[in-house]
N, C-alpha and C positions, 0 to 999 in steps of 0.2 A: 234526684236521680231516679228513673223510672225503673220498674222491675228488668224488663229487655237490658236497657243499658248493664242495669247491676251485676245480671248474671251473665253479659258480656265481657266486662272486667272482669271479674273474675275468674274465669277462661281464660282470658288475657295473661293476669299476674301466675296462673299458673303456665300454663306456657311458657315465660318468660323465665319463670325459675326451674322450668326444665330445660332448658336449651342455652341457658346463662345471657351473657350480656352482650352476644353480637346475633342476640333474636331480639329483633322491634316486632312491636305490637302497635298496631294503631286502629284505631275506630272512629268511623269519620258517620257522624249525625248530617244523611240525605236529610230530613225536615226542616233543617235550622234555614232559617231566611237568607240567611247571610251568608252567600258564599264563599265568602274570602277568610271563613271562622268554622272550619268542617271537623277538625279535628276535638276531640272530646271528651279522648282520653289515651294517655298511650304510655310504653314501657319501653325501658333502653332508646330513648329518645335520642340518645348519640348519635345510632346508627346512621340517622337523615338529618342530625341536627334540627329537631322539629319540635315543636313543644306544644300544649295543649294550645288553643287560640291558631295556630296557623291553619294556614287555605290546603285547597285540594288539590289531589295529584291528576293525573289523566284518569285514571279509573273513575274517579272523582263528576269530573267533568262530564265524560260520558254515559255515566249514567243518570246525569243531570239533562244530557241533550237526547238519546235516545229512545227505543222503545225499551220499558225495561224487561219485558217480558221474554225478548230475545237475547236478553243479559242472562250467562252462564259462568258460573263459578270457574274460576281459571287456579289452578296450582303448579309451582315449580316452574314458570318461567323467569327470566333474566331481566333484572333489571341495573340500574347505576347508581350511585348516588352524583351529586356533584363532586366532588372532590374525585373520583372516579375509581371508588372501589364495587364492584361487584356483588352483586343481592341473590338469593333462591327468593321468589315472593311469592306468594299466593295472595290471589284474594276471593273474601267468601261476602256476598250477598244476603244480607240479614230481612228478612220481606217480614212484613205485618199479616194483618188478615185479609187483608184487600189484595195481597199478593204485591204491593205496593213496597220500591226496598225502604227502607226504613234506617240499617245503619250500613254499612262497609266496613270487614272486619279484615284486617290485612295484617300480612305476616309475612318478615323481610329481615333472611338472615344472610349474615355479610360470609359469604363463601371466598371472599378473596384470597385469603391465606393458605385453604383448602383446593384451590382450583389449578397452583402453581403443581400439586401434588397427584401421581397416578397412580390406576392399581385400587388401593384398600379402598379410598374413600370414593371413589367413584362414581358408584351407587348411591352414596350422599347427597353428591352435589348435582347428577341426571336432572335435565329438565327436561321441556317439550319442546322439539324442534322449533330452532329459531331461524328467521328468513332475512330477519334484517338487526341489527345496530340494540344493545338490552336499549328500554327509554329510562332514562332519565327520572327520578323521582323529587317532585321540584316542594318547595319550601314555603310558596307563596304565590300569588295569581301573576305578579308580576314575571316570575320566572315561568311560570306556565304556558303567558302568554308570548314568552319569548322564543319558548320551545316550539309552540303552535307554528309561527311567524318563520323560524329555520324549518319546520317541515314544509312550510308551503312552498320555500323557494327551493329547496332540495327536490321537491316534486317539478319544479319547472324548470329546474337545471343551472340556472344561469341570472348571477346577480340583476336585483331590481332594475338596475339602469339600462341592463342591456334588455327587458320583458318588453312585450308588443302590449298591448291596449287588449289582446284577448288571453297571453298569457297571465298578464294583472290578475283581470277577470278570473280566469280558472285558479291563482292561484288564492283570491279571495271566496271564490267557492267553496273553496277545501276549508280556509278559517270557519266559515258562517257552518257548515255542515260539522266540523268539528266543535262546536261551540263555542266558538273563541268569542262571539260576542253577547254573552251569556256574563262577560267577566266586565264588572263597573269600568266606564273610559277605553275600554280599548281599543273604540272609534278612533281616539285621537289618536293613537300609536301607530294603528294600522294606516289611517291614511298618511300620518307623516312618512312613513318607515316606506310606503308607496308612493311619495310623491303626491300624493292625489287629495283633492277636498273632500270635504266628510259628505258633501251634496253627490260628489262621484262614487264614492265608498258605497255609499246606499242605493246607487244608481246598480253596481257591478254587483249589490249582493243580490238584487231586484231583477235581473238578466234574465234567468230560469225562468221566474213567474211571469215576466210580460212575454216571456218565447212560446208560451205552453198554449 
């Protein structure tokens, strides 16, 4: 364990024994080759039912697919877990000297029991305006990329079967631009889940660059 990591955990485990055991903690290693293995250390692992060795969440992802320089540290917004209890999470962007991030230091505690309640705790549980649905904090690349897959048709409205040949299109833009094929095989998923062969999948993700 390298010095960064070290005195990351340990931030962590203190954290975690100030705010007790419905504060997760997780720290996900951007370096690690293998995306589907981000996580690399973490506390009250209940919360997400997550354990060291699993894959990344969307934070995860995009800052795997983005610019990261236009990546800003985000606190106190809303997310879910599966089971579908309610999180405050933050997360903080760990950069090296290159300004390069390095680790993802996330912090996700379960308000659900507190959000039934008004008044005192209020001020507690305050986030930053929310415009749409908390996201979901997933478990593994498979659930990720399932997540990916419901936003793109949620963005087009209207199940697969009834999409035209350009809402496809648009809504495999959304996947490639969100990184969804960043994550090993999700060719196969995406073209079956569309109908379409993997020769057309890369035809639609190709659209942009032969229009330009």
């Amino acid at each position: 364990m390298n010095y960064t990591l070290n005195y990351l955990t340990q931030i962590a485990h203190g954290i975690a024994q100030q705010f007790g055991q419905n504060c997760e903690i997780v720290i996900h290693d951007l370096a690690s080759i293998d995306l589907e293995n981000t996580v690399v250390y973490i506390e009250n692992g209940h919360v997400t039912k997550r354990n060291i060795g699993d894959g990344p969440s969307h934070v995860v992802l995009e800052a795997s697919r983005k610019d990261q320089s236009q990546l800003k540290d985000r606190y106190g917004y809303l997310t879910r877990t599966q089971d579908g209890r309610i999180l405050k999470s933050s997360t903080i962007y760990i950069r090296g000297d290159d300004n390069k991030i390095r680790y993802i230091f996330s912090i996700n505690f379960d308000i659900t029991a507190f959000s039934t309640i008004d008044g005192v705790v209020k001020s507690l549980i305050s986030t930053e305006p929310e415009t749409k649905a908390p996201e979901r904090i997933t478990q593994n690349v498979n659930d990720l990329l399932d997540d990916l897959i419901e936003e793109s048709v949620s963005l087009i409205g209207k199940p697969v079967a009834l999409m035209t040949k350009e809402e496809k299109v648009t809504a495999i833009q959304f996947l490639n631009d969100a990184g969804a094929f960043l994550i090993t095989r999700s060719g196969d998923k995406v073209s079956k889940y569309f109908g379409i062969s993997k020769y057309t999948l890369y035809s639609y993700i190709d659209v942009n660059k032969t229009t330009k």
